[in-house]
N, CA, C and O atoms as a MOPAC input file, in Angstrom:
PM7 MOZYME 1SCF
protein

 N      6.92100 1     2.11200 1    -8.58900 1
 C      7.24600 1     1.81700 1    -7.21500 1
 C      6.15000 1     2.39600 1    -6.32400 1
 O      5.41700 1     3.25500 1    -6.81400 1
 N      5.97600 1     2.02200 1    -5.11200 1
 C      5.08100 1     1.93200 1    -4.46900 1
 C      5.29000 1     3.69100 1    -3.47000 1
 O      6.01400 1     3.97600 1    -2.51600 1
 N      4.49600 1     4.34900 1    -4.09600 1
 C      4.27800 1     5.64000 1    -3.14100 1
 C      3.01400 1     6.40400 1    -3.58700 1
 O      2.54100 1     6.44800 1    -4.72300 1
 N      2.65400 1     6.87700 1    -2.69000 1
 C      1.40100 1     7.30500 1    -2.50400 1
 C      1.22300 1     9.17700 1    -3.61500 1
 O      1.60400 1    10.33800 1    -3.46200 1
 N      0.75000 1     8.70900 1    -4.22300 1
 C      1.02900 1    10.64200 1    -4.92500 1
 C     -0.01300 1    11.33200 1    -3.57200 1
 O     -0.55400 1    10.99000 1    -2.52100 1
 N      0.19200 1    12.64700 1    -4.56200 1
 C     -0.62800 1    13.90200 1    -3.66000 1
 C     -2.36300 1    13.36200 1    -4.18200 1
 O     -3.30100 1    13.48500 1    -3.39400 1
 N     -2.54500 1    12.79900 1    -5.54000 1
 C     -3.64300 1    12.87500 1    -5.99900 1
 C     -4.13800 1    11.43100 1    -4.83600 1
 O     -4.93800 1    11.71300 1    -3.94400 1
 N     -3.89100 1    10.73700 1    -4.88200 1
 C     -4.39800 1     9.63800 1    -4.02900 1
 C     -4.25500 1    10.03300 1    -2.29100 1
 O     -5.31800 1     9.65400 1    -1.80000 1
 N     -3.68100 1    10.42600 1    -1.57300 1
 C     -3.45000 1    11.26600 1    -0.39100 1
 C     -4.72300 1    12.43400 1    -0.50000 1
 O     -5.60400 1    12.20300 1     0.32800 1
 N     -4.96200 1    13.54800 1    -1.29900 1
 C     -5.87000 1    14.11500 1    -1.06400 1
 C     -7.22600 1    13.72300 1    -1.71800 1
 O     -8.13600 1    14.54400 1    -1.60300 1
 N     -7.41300 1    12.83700 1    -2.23300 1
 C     -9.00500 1    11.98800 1    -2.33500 1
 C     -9.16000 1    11.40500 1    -1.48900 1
 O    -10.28600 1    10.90600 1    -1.48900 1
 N     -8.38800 1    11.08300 1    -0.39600 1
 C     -8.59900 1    10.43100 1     0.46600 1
 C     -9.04200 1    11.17700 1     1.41100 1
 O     -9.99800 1    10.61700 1     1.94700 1
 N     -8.73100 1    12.49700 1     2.02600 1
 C     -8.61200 1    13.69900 1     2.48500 1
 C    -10.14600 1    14.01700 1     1.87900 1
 O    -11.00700 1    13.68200 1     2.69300 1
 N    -10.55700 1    14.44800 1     0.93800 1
 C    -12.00300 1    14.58400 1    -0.04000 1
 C    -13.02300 1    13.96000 1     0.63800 1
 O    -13.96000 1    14.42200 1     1.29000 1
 N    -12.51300 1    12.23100 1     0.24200 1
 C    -13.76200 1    11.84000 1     0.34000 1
 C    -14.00300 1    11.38100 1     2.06500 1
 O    -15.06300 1    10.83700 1     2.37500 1
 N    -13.18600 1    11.58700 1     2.87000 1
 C    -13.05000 1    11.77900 1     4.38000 1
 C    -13.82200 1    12.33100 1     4.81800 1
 O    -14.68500 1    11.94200 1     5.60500 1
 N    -13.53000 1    14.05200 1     4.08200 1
 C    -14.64100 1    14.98700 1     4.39800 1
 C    -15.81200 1    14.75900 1     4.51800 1
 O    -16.53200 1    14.77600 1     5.51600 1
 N    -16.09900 1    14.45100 1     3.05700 1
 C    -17.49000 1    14.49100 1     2.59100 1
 C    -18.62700 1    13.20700 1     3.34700 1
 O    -19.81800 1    13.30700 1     3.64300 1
 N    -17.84600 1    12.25100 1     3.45900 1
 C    -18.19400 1    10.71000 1     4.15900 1
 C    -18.40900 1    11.56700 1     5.31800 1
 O    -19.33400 1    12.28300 1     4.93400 1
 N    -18.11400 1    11.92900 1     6.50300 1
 C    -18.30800 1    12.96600 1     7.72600 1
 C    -19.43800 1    13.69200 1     7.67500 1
 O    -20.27700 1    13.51900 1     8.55900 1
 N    -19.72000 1    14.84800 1     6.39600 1
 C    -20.36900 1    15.28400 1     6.44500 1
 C    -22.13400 1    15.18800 1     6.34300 1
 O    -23.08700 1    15.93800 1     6.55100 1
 N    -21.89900 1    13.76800 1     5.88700 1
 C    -23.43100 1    13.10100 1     5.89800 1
 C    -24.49900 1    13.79300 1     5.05800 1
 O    -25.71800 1    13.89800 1     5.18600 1
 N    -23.81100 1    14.13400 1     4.35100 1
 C    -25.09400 1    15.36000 1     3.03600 1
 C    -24.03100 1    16.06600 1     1.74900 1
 O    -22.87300 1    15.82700 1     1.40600 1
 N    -24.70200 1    16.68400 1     1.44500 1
 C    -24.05500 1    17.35900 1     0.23200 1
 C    -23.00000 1    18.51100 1     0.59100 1
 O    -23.36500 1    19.48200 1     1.25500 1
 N    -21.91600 1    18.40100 1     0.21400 1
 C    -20.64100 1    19.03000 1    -0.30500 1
 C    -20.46900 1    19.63700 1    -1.08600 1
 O    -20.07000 1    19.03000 1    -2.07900 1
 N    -20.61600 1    21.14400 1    -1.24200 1
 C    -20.36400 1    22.07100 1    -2.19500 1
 C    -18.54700 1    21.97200 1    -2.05600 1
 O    -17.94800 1    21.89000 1    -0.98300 1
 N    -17.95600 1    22.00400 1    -3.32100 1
 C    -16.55400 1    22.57400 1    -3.39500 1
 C    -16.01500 1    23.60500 1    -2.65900 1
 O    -14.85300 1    23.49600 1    -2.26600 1
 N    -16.62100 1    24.52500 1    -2.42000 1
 C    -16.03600 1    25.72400 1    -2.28100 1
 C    -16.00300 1    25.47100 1    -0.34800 1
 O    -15.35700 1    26.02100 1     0.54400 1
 N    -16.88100 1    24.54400 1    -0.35500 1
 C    -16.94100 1    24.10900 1     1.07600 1
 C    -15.31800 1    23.29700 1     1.20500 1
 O    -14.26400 1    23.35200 1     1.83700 1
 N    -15.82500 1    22.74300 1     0.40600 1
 C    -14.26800 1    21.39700 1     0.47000 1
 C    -12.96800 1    22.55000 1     0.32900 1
 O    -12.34500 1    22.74300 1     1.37300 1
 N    -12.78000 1    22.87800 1    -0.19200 1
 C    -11.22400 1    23.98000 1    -0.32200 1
 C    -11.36500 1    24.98200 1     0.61000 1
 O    -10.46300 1    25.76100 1     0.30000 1
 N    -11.95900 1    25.46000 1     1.59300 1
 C    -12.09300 1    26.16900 1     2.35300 1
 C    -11.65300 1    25.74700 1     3.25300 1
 O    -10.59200 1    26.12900 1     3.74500 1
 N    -12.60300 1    24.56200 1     3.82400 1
 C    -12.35100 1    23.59500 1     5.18400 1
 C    -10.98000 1    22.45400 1     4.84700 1
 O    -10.36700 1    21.84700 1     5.72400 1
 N    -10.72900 1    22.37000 1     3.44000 1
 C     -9.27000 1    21.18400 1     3.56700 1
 C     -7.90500 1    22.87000 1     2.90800 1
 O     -6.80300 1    22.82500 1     3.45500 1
 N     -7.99300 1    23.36300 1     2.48900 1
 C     -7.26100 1    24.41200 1     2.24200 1
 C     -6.16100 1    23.47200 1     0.61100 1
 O     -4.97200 1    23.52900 1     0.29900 1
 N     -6.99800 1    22.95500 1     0.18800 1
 C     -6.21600 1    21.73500 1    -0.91500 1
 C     -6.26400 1    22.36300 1    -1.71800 1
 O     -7.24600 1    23.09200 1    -1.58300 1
 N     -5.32600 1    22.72100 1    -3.28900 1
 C     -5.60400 1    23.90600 1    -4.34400 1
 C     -6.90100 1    23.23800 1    -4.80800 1
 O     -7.39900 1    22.11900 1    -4.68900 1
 N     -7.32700 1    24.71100 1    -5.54300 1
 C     -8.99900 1    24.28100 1    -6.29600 1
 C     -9.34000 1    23.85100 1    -7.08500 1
 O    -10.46000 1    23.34300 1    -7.13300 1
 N     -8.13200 1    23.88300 1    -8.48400 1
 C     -8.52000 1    23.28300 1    -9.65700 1
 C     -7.99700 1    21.71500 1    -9.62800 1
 O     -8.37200 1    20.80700 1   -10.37000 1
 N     -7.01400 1    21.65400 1    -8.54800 1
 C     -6.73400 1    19.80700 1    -8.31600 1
 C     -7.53300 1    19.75500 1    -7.42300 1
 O     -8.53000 1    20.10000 1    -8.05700 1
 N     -7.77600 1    19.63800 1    -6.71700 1
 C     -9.10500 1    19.22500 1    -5.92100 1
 C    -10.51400 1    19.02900 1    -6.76800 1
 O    -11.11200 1    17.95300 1    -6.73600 1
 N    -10.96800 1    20.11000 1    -7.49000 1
 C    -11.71400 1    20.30000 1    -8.83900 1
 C    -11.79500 1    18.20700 1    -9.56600 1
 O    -12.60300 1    17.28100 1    -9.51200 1
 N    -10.29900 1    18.47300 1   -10.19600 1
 C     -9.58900 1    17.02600 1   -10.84100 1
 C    -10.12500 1    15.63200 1   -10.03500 1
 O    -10.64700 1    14.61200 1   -10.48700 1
 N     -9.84900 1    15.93800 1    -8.94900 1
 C     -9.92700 1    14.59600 1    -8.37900 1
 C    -11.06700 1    14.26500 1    -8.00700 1
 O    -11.32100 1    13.06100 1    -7.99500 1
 N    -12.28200 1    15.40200 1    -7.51800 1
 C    -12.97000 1    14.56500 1    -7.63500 1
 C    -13.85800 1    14.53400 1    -8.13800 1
 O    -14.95300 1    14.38400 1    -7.59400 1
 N    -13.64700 1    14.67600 1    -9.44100 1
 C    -14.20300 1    14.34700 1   -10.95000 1
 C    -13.51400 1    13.00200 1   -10.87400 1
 O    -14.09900 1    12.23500 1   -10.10900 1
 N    -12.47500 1    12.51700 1   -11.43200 1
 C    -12.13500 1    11.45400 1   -11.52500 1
 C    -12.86800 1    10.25800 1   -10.34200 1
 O    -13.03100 1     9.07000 1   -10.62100 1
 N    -13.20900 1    10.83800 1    -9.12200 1
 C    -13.53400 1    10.09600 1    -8.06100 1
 C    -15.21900 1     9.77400 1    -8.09800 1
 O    -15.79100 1     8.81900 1    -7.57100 1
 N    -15.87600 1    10.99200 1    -8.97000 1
 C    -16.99900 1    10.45700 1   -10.07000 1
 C    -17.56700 1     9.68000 1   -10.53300 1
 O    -18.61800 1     9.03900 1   -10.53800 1
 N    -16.07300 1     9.93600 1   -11.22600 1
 C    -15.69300 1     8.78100 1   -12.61900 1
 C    -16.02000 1     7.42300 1   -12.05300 1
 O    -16.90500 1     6.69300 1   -12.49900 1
 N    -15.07300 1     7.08800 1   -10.82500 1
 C    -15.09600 1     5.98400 1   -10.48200 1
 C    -16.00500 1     5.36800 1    -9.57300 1
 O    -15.87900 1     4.35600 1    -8.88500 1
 N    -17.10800 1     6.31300 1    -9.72600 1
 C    -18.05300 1     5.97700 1    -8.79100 1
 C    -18.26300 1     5.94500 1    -7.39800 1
 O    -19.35800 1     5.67000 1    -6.90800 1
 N    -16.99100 1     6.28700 1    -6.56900 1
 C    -16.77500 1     6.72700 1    -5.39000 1
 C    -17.87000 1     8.02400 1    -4.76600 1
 O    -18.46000 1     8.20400 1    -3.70100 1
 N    -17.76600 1     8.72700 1    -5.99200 1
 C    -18.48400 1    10.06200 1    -5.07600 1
 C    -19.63900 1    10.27000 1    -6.28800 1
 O    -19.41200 1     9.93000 1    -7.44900 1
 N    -20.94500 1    10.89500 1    -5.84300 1
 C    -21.70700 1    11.13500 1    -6.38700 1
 C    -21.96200 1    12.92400 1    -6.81000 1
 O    -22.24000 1    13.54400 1    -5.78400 1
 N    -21.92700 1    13.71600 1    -7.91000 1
 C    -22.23200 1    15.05000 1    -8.43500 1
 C    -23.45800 1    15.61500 1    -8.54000 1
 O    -24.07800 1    15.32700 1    -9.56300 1
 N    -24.03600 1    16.42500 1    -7.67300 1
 C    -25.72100 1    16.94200 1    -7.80900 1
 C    -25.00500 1    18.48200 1    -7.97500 1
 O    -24.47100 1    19.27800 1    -7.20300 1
 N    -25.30900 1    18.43400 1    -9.44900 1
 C    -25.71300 1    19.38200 1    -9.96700 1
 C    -26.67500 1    21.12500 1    -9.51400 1
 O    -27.63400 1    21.12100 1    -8.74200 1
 N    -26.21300 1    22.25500 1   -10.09300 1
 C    -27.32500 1    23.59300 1    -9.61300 1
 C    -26.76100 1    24.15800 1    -8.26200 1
 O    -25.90700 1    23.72300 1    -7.48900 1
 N    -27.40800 1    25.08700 1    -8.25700 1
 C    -27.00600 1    25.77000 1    -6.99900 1
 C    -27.30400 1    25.28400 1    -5.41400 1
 O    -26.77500 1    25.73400 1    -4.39800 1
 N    -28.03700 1    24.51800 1    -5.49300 1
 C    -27.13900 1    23.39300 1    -3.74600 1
 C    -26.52200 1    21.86400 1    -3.89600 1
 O    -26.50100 1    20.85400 1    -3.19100 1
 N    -25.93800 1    22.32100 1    -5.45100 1
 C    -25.47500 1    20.85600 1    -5.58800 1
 C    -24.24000 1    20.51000 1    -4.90100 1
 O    -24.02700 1    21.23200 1    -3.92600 1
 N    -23.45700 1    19.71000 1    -5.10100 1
 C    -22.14700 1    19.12500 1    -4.25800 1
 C    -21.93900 1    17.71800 1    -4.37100 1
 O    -22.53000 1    17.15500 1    -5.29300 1
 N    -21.39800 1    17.21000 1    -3.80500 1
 C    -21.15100 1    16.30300 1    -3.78400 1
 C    -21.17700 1    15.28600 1    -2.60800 1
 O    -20.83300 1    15.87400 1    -1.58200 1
 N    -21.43600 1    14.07500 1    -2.39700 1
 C    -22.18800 1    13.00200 1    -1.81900 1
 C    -21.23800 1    11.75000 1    -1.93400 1
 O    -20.64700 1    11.54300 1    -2.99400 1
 N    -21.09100 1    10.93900 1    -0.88400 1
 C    -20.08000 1     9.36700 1    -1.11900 1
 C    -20.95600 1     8.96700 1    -1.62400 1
 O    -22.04400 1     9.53400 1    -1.51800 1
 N    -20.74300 1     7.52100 1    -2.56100 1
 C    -21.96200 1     7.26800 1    -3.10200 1
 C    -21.42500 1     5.59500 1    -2.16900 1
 O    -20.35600 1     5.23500 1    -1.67700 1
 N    -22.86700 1     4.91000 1    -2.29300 1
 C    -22.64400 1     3.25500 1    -1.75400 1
 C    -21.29800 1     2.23700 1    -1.79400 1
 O    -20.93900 1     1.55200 1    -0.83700 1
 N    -20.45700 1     2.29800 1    -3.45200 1
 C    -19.61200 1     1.90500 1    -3.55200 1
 C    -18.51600 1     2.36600 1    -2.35500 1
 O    -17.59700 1     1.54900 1    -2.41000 1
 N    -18.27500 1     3.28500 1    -1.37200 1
 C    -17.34200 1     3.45400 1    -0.51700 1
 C    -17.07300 1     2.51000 1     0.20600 1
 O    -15.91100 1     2.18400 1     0.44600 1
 N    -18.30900 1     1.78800 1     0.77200 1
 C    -18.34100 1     0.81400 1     1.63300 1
 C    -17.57200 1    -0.40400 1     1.16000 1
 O    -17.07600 1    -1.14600 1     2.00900 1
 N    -17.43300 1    -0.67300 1    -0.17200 1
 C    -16.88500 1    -1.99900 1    -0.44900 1
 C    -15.52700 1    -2.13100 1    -1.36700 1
 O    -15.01800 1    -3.17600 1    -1.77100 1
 N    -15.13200 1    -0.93600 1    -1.55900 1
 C    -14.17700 1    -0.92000 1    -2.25600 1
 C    -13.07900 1    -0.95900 1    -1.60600 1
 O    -12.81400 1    -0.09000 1    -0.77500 1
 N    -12.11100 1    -2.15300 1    -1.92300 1
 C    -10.52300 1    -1.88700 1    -1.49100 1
 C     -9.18400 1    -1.02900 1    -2.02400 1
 O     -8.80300 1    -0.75400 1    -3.16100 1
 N     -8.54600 1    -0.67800 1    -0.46600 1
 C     -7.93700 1     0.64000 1    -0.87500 1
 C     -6.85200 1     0.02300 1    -1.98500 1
 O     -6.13000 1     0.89000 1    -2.47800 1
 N     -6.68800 1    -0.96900 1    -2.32700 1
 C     -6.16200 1    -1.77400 1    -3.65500 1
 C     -6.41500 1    -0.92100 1    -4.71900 1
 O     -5.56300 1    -0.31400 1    -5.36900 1
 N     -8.04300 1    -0.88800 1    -4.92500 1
 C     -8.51700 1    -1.02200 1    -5.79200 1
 C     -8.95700 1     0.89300 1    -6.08600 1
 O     -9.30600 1     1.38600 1    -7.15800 1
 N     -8.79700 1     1.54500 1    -4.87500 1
 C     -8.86300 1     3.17200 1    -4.65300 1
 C     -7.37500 1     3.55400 1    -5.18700 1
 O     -7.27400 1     4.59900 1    -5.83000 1
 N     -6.56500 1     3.00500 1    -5.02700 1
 C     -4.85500 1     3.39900 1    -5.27700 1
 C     -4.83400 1     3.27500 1    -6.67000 1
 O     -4.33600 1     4.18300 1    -7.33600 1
 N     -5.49400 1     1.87700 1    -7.42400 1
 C     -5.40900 1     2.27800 1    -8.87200 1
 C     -6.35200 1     3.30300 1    -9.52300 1
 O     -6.47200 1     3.02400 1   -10.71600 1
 N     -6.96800 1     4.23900 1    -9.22100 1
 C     -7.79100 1     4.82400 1    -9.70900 1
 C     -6.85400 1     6.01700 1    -9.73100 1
 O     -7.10900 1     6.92000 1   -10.52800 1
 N     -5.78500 1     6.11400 1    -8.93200 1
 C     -5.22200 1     7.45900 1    -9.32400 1
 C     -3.10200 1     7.09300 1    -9.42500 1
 O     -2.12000 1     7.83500 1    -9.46500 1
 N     -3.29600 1     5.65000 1    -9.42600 1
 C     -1.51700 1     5.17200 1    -9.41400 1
 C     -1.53000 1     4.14600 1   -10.34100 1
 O     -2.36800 1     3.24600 1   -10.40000 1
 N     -0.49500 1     4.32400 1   -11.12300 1
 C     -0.54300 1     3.59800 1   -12.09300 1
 C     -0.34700 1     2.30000 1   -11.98200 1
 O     -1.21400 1     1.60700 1   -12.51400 1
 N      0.44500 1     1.80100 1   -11.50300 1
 C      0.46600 1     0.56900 1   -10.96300 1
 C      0.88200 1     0.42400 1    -9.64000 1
 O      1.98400 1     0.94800 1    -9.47400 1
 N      0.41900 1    -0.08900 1    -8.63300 1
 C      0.67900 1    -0.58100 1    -6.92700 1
 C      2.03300 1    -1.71000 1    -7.18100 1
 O      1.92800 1    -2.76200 1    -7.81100 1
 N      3.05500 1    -1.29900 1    -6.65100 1
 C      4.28200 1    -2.44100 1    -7.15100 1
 C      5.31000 1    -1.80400 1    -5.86600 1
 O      5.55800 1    -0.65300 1    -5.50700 1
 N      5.65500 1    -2.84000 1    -5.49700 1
 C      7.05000 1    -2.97400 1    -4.08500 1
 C      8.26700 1    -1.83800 1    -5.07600 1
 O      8.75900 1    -0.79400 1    -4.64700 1
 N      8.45200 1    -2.33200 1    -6.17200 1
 C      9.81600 1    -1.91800 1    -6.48700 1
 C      8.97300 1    -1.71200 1    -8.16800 1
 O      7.89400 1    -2.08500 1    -8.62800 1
 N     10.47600 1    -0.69800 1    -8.84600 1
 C      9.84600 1    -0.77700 1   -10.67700 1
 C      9.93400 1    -2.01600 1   -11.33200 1
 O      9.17200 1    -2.54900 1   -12.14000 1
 N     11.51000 1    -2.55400 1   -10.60500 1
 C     11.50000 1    -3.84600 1   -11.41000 1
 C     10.81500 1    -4.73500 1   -11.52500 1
 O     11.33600 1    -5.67800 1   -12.12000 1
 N      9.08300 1    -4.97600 1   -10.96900 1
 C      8.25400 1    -5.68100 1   -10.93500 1
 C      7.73800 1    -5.36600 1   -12.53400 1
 O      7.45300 1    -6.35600 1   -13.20700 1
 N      7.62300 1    -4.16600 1   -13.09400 1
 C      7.33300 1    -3.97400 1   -14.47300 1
 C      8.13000 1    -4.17500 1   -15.57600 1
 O      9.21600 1    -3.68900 1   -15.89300 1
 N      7.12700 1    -5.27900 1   -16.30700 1
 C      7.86000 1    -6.07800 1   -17.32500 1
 C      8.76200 1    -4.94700 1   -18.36200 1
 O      9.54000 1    -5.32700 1   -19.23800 1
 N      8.50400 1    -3.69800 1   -18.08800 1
 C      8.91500 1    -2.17200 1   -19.18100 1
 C      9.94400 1    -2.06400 1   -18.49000 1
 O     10.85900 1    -1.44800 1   -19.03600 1
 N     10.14900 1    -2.48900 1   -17.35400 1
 C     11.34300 1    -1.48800 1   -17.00300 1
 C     12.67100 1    -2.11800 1   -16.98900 1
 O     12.82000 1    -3.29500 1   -16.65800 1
 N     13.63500 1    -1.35500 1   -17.34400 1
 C     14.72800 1    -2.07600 1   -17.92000 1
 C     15.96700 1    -1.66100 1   -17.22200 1
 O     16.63600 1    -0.65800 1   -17.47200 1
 N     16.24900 1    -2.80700 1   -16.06700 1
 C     17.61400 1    -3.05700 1   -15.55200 1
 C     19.06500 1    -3.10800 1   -15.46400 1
 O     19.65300 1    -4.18400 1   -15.57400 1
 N     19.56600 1    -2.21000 1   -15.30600 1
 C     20.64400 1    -2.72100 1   -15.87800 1
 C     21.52500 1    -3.36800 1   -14.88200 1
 O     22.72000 1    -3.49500 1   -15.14800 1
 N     21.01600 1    -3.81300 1   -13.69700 1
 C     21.43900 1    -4.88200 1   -12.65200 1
 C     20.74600 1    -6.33000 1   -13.12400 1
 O     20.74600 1    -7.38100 1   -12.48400 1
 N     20.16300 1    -6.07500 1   -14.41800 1
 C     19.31000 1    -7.46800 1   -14.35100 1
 C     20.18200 1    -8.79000 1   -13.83900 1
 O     20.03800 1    -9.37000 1   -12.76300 1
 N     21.08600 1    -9.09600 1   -14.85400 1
 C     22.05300 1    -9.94800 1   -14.72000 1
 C     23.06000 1   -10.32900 1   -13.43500 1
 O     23.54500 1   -11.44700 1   -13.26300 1
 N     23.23100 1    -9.39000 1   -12.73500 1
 C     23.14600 1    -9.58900 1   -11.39400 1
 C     22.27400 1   -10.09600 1   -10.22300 1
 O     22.42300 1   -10.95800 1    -9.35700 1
 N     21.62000 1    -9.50100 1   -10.44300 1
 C     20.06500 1    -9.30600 1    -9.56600 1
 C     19.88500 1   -10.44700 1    -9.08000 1
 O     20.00900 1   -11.38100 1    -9.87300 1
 N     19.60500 1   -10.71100 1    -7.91800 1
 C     19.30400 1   -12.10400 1    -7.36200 1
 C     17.91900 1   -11.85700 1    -6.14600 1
 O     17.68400 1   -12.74100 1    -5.32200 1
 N     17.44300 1   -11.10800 1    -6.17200 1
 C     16.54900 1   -10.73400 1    -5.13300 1
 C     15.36000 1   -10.16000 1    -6.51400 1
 O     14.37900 1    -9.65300 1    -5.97200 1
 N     15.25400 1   -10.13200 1    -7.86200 1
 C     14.13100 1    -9.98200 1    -8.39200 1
 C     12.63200 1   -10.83400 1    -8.67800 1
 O     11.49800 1   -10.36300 1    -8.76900 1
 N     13.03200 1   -12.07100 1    -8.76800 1
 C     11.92600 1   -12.84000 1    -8.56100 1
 C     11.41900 1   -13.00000 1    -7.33200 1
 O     10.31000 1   -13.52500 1    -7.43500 1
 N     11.84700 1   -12.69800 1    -5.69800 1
 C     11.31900 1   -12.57700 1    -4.46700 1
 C     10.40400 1   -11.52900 1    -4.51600 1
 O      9.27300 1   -11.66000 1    -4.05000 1
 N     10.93400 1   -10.12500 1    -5.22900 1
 C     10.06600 1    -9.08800 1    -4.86400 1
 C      8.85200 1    -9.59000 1    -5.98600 1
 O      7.69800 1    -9.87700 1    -5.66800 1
 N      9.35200 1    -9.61400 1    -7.21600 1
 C      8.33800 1    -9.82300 1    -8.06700 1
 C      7.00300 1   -11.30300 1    -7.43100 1
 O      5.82800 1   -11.05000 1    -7.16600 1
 N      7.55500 1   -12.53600 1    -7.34300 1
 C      6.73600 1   -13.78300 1    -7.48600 1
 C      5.84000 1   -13.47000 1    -5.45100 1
 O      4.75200 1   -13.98900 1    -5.20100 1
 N      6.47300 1   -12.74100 1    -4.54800 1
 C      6.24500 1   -13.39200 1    -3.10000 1
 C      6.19700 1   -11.53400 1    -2.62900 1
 O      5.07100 1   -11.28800 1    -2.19800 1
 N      6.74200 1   -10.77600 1    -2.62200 1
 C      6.58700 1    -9.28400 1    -2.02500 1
 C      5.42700 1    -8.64100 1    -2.37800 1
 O      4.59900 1    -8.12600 1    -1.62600 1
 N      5.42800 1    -8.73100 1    -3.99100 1
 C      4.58200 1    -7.77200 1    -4.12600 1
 C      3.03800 1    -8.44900 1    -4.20500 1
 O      1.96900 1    -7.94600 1    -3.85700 1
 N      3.29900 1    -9.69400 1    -4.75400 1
 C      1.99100 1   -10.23400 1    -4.10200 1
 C      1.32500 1   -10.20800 1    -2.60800 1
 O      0.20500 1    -9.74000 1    -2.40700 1
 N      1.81400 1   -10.53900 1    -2.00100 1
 C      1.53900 1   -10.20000 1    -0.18800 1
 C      1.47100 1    -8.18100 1     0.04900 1
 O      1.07500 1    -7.61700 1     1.06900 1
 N      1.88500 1    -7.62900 1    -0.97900 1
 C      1.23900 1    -6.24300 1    -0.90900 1
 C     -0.23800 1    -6.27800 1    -1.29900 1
 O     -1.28800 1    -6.05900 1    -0.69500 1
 N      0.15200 1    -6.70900 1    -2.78700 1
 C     -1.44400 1    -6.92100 1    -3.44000 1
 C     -2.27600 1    -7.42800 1    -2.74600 1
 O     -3.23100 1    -6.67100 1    -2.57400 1
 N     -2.38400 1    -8.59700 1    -2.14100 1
 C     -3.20300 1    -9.65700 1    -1.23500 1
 C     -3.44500 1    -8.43900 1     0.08000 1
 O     -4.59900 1    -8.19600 1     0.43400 1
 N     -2.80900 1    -8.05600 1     0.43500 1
 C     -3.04800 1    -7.13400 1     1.85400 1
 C     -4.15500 1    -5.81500 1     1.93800 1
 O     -5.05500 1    -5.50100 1     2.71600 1
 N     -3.51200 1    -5.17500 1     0.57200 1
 C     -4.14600 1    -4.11100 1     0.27500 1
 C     -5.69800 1    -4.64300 1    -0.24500 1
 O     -6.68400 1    -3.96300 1     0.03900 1
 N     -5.76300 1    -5.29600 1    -0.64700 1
 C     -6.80700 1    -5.98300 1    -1.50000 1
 C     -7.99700 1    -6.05200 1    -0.08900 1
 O     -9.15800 1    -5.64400 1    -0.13100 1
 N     -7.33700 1    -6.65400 1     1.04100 1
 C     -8.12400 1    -6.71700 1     2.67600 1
 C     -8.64500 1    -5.82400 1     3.00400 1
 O     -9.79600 1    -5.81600 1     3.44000 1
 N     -7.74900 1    -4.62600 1     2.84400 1
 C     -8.34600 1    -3.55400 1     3.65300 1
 C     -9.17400 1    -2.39700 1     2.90900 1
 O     -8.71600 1    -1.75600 1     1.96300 1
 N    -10.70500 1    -2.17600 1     3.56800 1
 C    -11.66300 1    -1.90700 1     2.75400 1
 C    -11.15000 1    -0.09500 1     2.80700 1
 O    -10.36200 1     0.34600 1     3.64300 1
 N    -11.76700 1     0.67600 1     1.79300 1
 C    -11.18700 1     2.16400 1     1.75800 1
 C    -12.10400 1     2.64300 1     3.27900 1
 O    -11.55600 1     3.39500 1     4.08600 1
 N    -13.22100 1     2.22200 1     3.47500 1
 C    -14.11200 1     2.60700 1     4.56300 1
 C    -13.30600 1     2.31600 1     5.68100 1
 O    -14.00400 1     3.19900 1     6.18100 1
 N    -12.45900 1     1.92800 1     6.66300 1
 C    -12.04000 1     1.94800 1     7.42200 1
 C    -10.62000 1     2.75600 1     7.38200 1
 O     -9.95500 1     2.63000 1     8.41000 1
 N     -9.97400 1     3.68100 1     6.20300 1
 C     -9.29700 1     4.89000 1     6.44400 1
 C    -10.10000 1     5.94700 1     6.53700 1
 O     -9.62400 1     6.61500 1     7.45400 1
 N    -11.17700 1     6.56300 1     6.05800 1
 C    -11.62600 1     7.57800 1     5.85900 1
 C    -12.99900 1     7.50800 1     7.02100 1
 O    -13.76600 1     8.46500 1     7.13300 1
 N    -13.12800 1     6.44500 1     7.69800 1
 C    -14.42500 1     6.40400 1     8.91400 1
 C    -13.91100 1     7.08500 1    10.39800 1
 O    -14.68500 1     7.13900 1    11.35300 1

C-alpha cells in the first residue's frame, strides 16, 4: 500500500541538501545540519549511489555530490528505489490474499483505473522539482 517510509522521506531530505549545496557533502556535514540517525542516513545514501542519484568522492574532502541523473528521474521511479512496490491499496498484489475477495466489488477499479492514474501521475512528476 501506498506510504511513504522514513527511508524514502529522508533521501529526499539528503539529496535536498546536498542538490542546495552545490559541491561536495561530507556526512558528518549531512547529520549535523539534517540531525537524521548516522548509520541510516550512512544506508541510504549508499543505496542512493547505488542508484545513481548521488555521486561518492572518496579521502579526506570527499562527500558526496547529486549526480546528472537527478534532473530526469521520476519520483515514480525514486519511490521504487527504496518501496517495494508504489500501489493505491495491497490488494493490487497478485500475493496478497483476501479474504473479502469474493465479495469485493471495488477491486478491479483500484487495480485496472486507480492505481494506474497513480502510476501515470507519479511517473510526471520529475524528483527535481521536490527537492529544488
Amino acid at each position: 500500500m501506498l506510504s511513504i517510509t522514513k527511508q524514502s522521506d529522508y533521501g529526499l531530505i539528503l539529496i535536498s541538501f546536498i542538490y542546495k549545496k552545490k559541491g561536495i557533502v561530507r556526512l558528518v556535514e549531512l547529520i549535523k545540519s539534517t540531525k537524521l540517525p548516522p548509520r541510516f542516513l550512512a544506508r541510504i545514501a549508499a543505496e542512493l549511489v547505488k542508484s545513481g542519484l548521488l555521486v561518492s568522492k572518496e579521502g579526506k574532502s570527499g562527500g558526496y555530490l547529486t549526480a546528472p541523473k537527478i534532473k530526469k528521474i521520476s519520483l515514480y521511479d525514486y519511490l521504487l528505489i527504496f518501496e517495494k512496490d508504489v500501489v493505491v491499496s495491497s490488494c493490487v498484489d497478485e500475493n496478497f490474499d483476501c479474504k473479502f475477495e469474493k465479495i469485493c466489488n471495488h477491486k478491479d477499479f483500484i487495480k485496472k483505473k486507480l492505481n494506474v492514474v497513480l502510476i501515470k501521475e507519479l511517473k510526471k512528476i520529475k524528483l527535481i522539482t521536490l527537492i529544488n
